[in-house]
N, C-alpha and C positions, 0 to 999 in steps of 0.2 A: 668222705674219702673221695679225692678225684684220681681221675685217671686220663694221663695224655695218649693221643691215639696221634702218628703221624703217617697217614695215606699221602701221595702223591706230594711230600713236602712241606703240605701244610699242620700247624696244630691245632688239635679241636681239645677244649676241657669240659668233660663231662663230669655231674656231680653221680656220684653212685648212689641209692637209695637204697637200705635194706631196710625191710619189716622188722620191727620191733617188738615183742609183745610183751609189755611192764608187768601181766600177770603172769607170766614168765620166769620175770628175773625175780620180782620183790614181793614176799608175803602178802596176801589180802586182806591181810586185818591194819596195814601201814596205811590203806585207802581204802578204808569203812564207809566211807562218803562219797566215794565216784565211783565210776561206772569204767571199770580200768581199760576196758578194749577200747575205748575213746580218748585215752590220753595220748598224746601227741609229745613224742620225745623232745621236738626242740619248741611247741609252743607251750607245753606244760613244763616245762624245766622248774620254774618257780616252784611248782607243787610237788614233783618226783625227787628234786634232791633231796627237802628236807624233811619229807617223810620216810623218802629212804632209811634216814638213821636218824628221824625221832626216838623209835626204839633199843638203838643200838647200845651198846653195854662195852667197857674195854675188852670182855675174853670176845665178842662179836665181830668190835669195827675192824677189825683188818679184812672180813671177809666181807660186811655190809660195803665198807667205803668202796672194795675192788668193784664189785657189780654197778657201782653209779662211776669207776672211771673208765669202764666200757665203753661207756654213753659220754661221758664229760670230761671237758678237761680239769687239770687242781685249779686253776684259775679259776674256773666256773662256779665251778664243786663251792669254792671258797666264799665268793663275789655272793652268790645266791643265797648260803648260810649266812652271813651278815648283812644281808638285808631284807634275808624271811619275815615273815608276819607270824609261822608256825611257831611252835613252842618248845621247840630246839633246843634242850639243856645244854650250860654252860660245860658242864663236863663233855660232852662230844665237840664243841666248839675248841676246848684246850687240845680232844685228841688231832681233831684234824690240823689245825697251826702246828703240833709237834710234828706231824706226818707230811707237812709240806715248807717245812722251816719258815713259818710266819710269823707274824705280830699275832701275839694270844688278843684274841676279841671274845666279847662275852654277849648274849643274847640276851638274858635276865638279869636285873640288877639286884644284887645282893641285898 
């Protein structure tokens, strides 16, 4: 988020920084393997998005995907789930394309 401040004519852009805290937003059993106070929302992206909704389920994602577009944009959201390493079911891959009108991409091959 920025914010423009104009004193004396001139514009200054400052970025705003808020505290995050990912044990917060997203289950602890999605990050069984780190140590969640240490994840870093924009250097950990690769890892947050798509554990976010590794788990996720249809009657779930509309409320998993909201909590990661807090944080991210559909682009991101998108771009990070097609080229995760996690193991990101094909089924959550179909939900999100229908939720952002995209080309269906699949993580695992049939």
């Amino acid at each position: 988020m920025y914010l423009l401040i104009y004193p004396d004519g001139f514009v200054y852009l400052y970025r705003m920084e808020r505290e995050i805290h990912i044990d917060q937003l997203f289950p602890k059993h999605l990050f069984w393997d780190v140590d969640m106070s240490h994840l870093d929302v924009d250097k950990d992206r690769d890892l947050i998005i798509p554990r976010a909704l590794i788990a996720t389920t249809p009657a779930t994602f509309t409320t998993d995907i909201a909590r990661l577009e807090v944080l991210y944009s559909k682009a991101l959201i998108a771009r990070e789930l097609k080229t995760t390493k996690e193991k990101v079911s094909n089924q959550v891959c179909r939900l999100v394309a229908h939720r952002y009108h995209i080309k269906q991409f699949f993580r695992i091959s049939k």
